[in-house]
N, C-alpha and C positions, 0 to 999 in steps of 0.2 A: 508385493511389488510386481505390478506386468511389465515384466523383459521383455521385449519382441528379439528372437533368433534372428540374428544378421545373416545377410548371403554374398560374402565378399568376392563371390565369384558369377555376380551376376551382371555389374557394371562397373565402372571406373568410379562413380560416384560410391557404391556401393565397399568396394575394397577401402576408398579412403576413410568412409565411413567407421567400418571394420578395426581400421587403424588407429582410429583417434578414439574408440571404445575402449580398443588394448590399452594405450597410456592413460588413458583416464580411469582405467580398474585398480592397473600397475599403483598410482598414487592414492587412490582409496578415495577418488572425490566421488559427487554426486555430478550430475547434469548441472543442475543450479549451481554449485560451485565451481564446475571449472566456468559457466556463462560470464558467474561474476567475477574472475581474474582476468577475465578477456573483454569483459562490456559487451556481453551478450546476455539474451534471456535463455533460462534452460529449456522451453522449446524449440529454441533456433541451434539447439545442444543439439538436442534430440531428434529434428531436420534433418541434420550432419548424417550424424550419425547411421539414419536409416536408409539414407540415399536420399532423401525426398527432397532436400535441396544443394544443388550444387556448392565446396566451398569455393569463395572469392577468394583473390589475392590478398585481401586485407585480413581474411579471416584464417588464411593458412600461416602467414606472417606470425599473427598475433599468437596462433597455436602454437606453433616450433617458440614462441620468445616465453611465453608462461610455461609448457612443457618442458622445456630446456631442450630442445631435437634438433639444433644448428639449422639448417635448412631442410630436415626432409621431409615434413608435411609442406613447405612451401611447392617446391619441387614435384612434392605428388598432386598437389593441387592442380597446378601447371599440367600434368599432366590428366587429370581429369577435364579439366577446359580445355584443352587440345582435343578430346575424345570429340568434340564438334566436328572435328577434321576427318576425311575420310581413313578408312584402314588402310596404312598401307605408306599413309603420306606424309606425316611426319616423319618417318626415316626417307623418303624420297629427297623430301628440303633437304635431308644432310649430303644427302650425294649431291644432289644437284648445284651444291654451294663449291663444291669440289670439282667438279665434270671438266673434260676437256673440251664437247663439243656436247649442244644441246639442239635437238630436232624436237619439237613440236608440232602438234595440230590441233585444235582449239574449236569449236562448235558453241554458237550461240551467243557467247560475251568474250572479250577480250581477255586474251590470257594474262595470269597475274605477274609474270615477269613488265608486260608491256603495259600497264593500267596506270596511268593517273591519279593521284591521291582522289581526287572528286570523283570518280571513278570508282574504285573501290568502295570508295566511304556509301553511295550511293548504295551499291549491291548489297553492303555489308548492313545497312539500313533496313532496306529491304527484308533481307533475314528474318532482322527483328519483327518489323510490323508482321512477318510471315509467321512469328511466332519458331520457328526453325532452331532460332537459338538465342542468348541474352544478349544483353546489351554488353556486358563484360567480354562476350566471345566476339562478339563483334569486333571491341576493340584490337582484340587480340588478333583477327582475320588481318586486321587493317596495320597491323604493325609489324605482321608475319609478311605480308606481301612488300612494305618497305626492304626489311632484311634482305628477303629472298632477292629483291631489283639490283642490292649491294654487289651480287655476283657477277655483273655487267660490266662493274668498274675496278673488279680486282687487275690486277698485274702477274701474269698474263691473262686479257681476258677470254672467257669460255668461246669457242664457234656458235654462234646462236643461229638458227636458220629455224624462221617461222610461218606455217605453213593457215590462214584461216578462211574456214568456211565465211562463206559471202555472209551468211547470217550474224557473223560476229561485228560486219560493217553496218549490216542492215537495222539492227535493232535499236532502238533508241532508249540510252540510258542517262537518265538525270538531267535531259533537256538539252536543245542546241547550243549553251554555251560549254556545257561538260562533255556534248561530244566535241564539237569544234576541237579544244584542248587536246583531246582523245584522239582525235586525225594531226593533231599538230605533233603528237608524240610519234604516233607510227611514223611519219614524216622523216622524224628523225632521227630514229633507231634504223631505219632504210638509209641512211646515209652516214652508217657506221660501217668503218672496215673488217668487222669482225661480225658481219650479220649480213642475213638474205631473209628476206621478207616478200611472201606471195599469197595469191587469196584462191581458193579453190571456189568457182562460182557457181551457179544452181545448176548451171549447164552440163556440167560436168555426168551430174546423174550417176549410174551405175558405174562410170567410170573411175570414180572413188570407191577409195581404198578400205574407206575406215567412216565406219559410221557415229563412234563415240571418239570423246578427247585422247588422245597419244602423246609421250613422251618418251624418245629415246634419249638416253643417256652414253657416251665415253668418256669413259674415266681415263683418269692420268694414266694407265697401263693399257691402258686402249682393252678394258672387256667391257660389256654392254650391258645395259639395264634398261629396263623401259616400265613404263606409269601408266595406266588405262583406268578411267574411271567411266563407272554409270552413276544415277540422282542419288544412290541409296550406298554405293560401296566401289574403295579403289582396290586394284592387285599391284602390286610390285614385285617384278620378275626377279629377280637376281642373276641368272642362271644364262650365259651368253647366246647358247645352244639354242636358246627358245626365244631370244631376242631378235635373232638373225631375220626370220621370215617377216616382223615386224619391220625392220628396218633396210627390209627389201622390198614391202608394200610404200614405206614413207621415200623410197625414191624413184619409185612409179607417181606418188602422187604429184611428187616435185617436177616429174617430166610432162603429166599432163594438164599441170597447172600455167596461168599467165605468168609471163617473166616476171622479174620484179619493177622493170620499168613500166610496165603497162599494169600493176597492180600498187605504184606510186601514182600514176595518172588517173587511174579510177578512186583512188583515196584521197586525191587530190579535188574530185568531182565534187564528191562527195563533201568534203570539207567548207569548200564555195558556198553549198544549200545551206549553211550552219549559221555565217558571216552575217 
């Protein structure tokens, strides 16, 4: 029989893989046998298994209900389909659902607390045809960015104060009726009492602060946290000490950016071309 050696410490796919090999030894099945308590074929076993294809929500489900494992190949699954996300940022979602006061600055597309369902669904499309990620993760982007907007309308809600490159206005995603939408929302969220809304514009030049996305964080005990991502990997700080200088650049950028009335009026410009 050719075994191929697992390497559960090579990917998220790979450890679940790992894992669903152990209980399927633990019982003494074959590949083809556990495919067919589950309505799978034993290639699509053996996929699994090796990493070579990610498992789906229907497939970790059905694992933990034949294996008897309550939830936690579901769970790990989940947790594999999140590895689309950058390093860093699924624990960020958890604070950030929590935080007192939220600063941002955003480059390029609209940040995902402010988006749109067509909006999202658009980028999250994209993705796909990009080949980036599946369709399943997609969905998942697009239900993650629901939750995360839920934090806007908690009791008491967070200080949200958002800071965007002009590029974020300028770029055209999913056609004049999805941006229109998309200026109707900023519109908005500007004219909430718990939020400031400014656009840092080309002019700006070396005067800006921050060349990639930022996110600082205050938490309910008021220590700090902050988010910074590039195309390929995020950090998240934890450590308040090293937050400080970050969130000493994001109130330089707030001082030399447009107020928010004059960057409601330019979003407002903007909106009109869409009409």
């Amino acid at each position: 029989m050719n075994r191929k050696e697992l390497e559960p410490d090579r990917s998220p796919e790979a450890r679940f893989g790992d894992r669903l090999r152990t209980l399927r030894d633990v019982r003494g099945w074959t590949q083809e046998e556990l495919g067919q308590r589950m309505g799978y074929s034993g290639t699509h076993i053996s996929a699994i298994e090796t990493g070579r294809r990610p498992p789906t929500a229907r497939f970790s489900a059905g694992a933990d209900k034949v294996l008897g494992t309550g939830d936690q190949l579901e769970r790990e699954g989940r947790a594999v389909r999140h590895s689309a996300l950058l390093e860093g940022f699924p624990e960020y979602v958890r604070h950030e659902a929590r935080a007192a006061e939220i600063r941002l600055y955003e480059v390029g597309v609209i940040p995902g607390l402010l988006q749109t369902p067509e909006y999202t669904t658009v980028l999250a499309e994209s993705a796909v045809k990009r080949g980036s990620i599946t369709e399943e993760q997609a969905e998942e982007r697009v239900a993650l960015i629901a939750k995360r907007q839920a934090t806007l309308e908690r009791t008491p809600p967070p200080w949200v104060i958002a800071v965007l490159d002009e590029s974020c206005l300028r770029c055209p995603i999913g056609g004049p009726s999805v941006m229109e939408a998309q200026f109707a929302r900023l519109l908005a969220f500007a004219q909430l009492p718990h939020t400031v809304l400014q656009m840092a514009p080309f002019d700006m030049g070396a005067r800006r602060p921050f060349d990639l996305p930022v996110t600082v964080l205050t938490l309910p005990d008021r220590s700090l946290m902050s988010y910074a991502e590039s195309a390929q990997r995020g950090h998240l700080e934890r450590e308040s000490t090293f937050v400080l200088p970050t969130l000493t650049a994001y109130h330089q950028l707030q001082a030399e950016a447009p107020s928010q009335a004059e960057t409601v009026a330019i979003i407002s410009t903007l909106r009109k071309g869409t009409l």
